[in-house]
C-alpha positions in Angstrom: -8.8 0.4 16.5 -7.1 -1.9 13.6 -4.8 -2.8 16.1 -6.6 -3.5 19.0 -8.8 -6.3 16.9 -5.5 -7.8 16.3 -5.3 -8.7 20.1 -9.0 -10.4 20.4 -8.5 -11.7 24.1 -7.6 -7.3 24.5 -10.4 -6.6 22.6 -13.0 -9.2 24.7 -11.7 -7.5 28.3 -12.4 -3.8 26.9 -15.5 -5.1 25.6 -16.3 -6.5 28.9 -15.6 -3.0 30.7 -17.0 -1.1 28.1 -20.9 -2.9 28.5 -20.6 -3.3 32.3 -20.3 0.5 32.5 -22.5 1.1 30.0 -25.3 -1.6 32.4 -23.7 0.5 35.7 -24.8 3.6 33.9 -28.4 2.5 32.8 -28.9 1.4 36.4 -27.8 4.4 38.2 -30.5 6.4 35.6 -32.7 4.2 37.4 -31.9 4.8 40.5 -32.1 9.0 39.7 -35.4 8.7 38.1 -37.4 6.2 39.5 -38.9 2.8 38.7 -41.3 2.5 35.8 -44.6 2.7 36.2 -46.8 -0.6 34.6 -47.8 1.1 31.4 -44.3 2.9 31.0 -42.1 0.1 31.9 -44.3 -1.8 29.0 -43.3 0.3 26.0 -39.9 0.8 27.5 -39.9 -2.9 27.1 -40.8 -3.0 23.4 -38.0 -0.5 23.0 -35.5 -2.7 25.2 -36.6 -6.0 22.6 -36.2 -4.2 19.6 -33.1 -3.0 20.1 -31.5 -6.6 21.4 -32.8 -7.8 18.3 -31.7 -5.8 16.1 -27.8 -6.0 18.1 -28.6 -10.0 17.1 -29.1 -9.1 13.6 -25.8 -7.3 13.5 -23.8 -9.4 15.4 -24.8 -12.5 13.1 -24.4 -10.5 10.2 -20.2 -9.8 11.4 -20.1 -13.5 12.3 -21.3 -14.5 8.8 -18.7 -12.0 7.8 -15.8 -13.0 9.6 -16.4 -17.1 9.0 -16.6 -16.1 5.1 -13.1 -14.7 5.4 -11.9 -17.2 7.2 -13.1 -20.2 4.9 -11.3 -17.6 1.9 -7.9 -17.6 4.0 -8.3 -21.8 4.3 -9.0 -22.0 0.3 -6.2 -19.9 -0.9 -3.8 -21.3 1.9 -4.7 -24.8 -0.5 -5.1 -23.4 -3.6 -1.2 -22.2 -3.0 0.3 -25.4 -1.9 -1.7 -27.1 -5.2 0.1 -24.0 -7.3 3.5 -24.4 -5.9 3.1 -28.3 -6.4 2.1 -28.0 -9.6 5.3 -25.3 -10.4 7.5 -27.8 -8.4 6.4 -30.9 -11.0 6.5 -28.9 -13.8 9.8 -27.3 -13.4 11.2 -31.0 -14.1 10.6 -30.2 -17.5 13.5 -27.4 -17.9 17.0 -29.0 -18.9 18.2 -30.8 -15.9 20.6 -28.2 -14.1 18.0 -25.5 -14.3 15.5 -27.8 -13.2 17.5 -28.8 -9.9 18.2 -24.9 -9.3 14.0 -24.0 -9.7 13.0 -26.8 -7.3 15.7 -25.8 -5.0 14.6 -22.4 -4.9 11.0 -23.6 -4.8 11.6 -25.7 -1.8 13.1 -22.8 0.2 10.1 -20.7 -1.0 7.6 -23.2 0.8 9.0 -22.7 3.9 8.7 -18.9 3.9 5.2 -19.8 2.7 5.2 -21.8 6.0 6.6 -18.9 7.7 3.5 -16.4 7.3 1.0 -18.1 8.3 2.9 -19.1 11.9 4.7 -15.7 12.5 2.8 -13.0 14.6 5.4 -10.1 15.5 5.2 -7.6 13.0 8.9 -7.3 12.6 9.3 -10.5 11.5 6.3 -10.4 9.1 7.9 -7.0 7.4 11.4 -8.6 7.3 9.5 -11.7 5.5 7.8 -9.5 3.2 11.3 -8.5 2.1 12.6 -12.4 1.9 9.4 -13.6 -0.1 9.8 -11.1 -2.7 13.5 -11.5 -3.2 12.9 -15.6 -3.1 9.9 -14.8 -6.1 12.3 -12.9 -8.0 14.9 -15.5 -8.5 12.4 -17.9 -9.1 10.8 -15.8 -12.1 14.5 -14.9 -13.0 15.8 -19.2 -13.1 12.6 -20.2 -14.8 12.1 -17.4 -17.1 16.5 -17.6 -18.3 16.0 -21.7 -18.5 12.9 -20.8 -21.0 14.6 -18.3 -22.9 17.6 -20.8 -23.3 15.3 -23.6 -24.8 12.4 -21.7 -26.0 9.5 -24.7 -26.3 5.4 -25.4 -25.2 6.9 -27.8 -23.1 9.3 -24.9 -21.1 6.6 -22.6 -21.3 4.1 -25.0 -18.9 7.1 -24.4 -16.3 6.5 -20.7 -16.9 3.2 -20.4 -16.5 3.0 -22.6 -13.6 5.3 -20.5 -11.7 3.2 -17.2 -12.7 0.2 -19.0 -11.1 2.3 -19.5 -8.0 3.3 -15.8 -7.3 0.0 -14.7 -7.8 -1.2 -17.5 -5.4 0.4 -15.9 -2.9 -0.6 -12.8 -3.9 -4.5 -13.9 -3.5 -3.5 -15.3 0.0 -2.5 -12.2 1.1 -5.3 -10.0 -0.1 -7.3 -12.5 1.9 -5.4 -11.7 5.0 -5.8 -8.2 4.6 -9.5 -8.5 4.1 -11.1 -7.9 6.9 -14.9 -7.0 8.6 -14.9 -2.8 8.3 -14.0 -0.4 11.4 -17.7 0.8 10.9 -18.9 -2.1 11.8 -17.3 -2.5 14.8 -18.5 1.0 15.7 -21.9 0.0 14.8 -21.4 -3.2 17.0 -19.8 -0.9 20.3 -22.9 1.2 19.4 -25.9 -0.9 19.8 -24.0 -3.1 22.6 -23.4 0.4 24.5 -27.0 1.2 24.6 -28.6 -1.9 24.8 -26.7 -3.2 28.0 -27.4 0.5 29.7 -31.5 0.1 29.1 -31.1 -3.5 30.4 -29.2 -1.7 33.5 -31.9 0.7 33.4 -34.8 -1.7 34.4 -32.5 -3.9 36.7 -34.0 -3.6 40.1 -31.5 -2.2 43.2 -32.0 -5.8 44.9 -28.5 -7.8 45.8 -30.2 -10.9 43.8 -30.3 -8.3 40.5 -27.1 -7.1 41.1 -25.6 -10.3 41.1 -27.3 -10.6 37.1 -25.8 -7.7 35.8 -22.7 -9.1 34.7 -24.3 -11.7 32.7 -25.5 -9.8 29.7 -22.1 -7.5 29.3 -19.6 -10.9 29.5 -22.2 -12.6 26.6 -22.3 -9.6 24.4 -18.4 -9.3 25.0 -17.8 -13.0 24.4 -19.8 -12.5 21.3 -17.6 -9.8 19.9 -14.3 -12.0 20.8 -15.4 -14.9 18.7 -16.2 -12.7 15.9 -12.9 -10.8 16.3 -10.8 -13.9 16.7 -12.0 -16.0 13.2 -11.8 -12.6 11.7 -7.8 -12.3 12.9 -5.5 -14.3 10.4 -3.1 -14.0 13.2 -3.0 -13.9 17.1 -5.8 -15.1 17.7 -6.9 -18.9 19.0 -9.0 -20.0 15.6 -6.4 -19.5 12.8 -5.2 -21.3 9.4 -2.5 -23.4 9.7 -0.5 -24.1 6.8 -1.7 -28.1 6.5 -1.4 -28.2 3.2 1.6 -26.3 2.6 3.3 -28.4 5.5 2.1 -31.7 3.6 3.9 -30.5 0.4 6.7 -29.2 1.7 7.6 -32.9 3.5 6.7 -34.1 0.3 9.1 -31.9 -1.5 11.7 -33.1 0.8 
């Protein structure tokens, strides 16, 4: 299921399909059994409320989930331009050839930054993986070798700076991989499932009510699409752009 919420506009048409049988079903129960009577249809009305309610409940709770996650991804997408800025300035402080060599590499390093947060194809994000991690290593390798050479406080702000900037990164991508839990979503499918199929149940069999039925099933769908897509760090239509990454690195340049 991971990787169907990966594809929100998938996700919305299954969703879709999903309720409108599960409305299709609750009206053909209907049609087997027989309209309500006055005092049954009442309570089974009660029961119908309650249980669109509490969907509400859930489905706000997920949105309040997803849009925290999403303001995280924003904050550590800026707090890792400000780290690699501050890396950047401070590596002018190593002798002058090491110096040139660290903001070189650092300059390459913000585009790979770039680079994550615009690539979608899993290839490309794995082969990145491999190019970030080689691009930290000679970063802690120059800056750590120009320390050792001239071993001062002044050096060791350069040092620190670029430990805050690897584990910048590393906060940025825990943030991507947080994400609302599979049991939720299953609780979601759940409580959409039978809540569309009772409000089948008390459609009547006239062509005007079967015109309505698609209504409820394409809301409860869209619902779970907007909640899926600001939850999705990639593919989806709401996602964080690398702003303040793209600012620094024309800055850099």
């Amino acid at each position: 299921m991971r990787t169907l919420l990966d594809h929100p506009l998938a996700l919305y048409l299954l969703s879709f399909g999903f309720l409108w049988l599960a409305t299709h079903i609750g009206s053909r129960l209907q049609l087997r059994s027989g309209p309500l009577d006055e005092e049954r249809a009442g309570d089974f009305d009660l029961v119908v409320g309650a249980t669109l309610t509490l969907l509400s409940l859930i489905v706000a709770f997920s949105f309040s989930m997803a849009a925290s996650r999403y303001d995280q991804r924003k904050g550590y997408e800026e707090q890792e331009a400000n780290a690699i800025g501050t890396a950047y300035s401070r590596a002018a402080l190593l002798p002058a050839a090491d110096a040139a060599k660290v903001q070189g590499l650092l300059r390459d390093y913000v585009a790979l930054r770039i680079r994550f947060y615009t690539t979608e194809s899993k290839p490309q994000l794995s082969a990145l993986a491999r190019a970030r991690e080689q691009s930290q290593a000679q970063l802690w390798d120059a800056v750590t070798l120009a320390a050792a050479n001239a071993p001062t406080p002044i050096t060791a702000l350069s040092v620190a700076s670029m430990n805050d900037a690897i584990n910048a990164q590393g906060y940025s991508q825990a943030a991507a991989w947080n994400r609302i839990p599979v049991g939720a979503w299953v609780l979601l499918y759940v409580l959409g499932g039978i809540a569309t199929a009772m409000i089948g149940y008390r459609f009547r069999s006239s062509t005007g009510q079967h015109r309505l039925k698609p209504i409820i099933p394409a809301v409860v769908a869209t619902a779970f699409f907007l909640i899926a897509d600001i939850d999705c760090p990639k593919g989806g239509v709401i996602r964080v752009l690398p702003e303040n990454l793209l600012a620094l690195s024309a800055n850099l340049h």
